[in-house]
VEXLUM-149878 format. One record per residue (C-alpha): y, x, z. Coordinates in steps of 0.2 Angstrom, whole numbers, plus 5000, padded with zeros to 4 digits. Example, Ala and Ser with C-alpha at 12.3 -4.5 7.8 and 13.67 -1.06 7.14 Angstrom:
<pts>
497850625039/499550685036/
</pts>
This chain:
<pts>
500050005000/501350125005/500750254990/501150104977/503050064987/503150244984/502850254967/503850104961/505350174971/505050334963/504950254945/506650144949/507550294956/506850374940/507750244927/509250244937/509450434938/509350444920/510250304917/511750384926/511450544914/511450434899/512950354904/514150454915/515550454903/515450264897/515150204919/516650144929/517050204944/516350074954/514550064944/514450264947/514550234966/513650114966/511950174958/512350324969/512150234984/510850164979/509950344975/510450394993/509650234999/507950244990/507850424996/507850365014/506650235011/505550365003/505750475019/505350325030/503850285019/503150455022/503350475040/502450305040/501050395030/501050535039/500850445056/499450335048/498550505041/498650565059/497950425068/496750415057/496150585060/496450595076/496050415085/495950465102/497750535103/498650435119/500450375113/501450465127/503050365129/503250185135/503650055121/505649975125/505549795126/507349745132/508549715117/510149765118/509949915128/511450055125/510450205118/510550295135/509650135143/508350175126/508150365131/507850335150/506550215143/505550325135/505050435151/
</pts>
């Protein structure tokens, strides 16, 4: 599942890459920043995606690690209430 995600990003972040080569003198302004936004977004996904995968590919090889920190279950915590959490 998360190898096909990656892939169609890859082959979207493809198009529009060369779409911006294709195009760069003909884009506005507005149509360049935006597909460059859109690059920087699909290249966090894809990091995201492989962390994921690398998290599965770890529990998987390794199913009797212990998850060391306590799962925070209050919302709207600030982020130092998050980090005592964790401990």
């Amino acid at each position: 599942m998360i190898h096909s995600m990656s892939n169609r990003i890859k082959q979207r972040k493809s198009k529009l890459n060369n779409y911006l080569t294709n195009n760069k003198e003909d884009l506005k302004p507005e149509k360049h920043h935006q597909i460059i936004g859109a690059l920087n977004e699909m290249d966090h996904i894809l990091s995201i995606l492989e962390n994921h995968r690398e998290k599965e590919i770890h529990k998987e090889n390794n199913p009797d690690d212990v998850f060391l920190f306590k799962p925070i279950s209050k919302k709207n915590l600030s982020v130092l209430d998050m980090i005592k959490g964790l401990f």
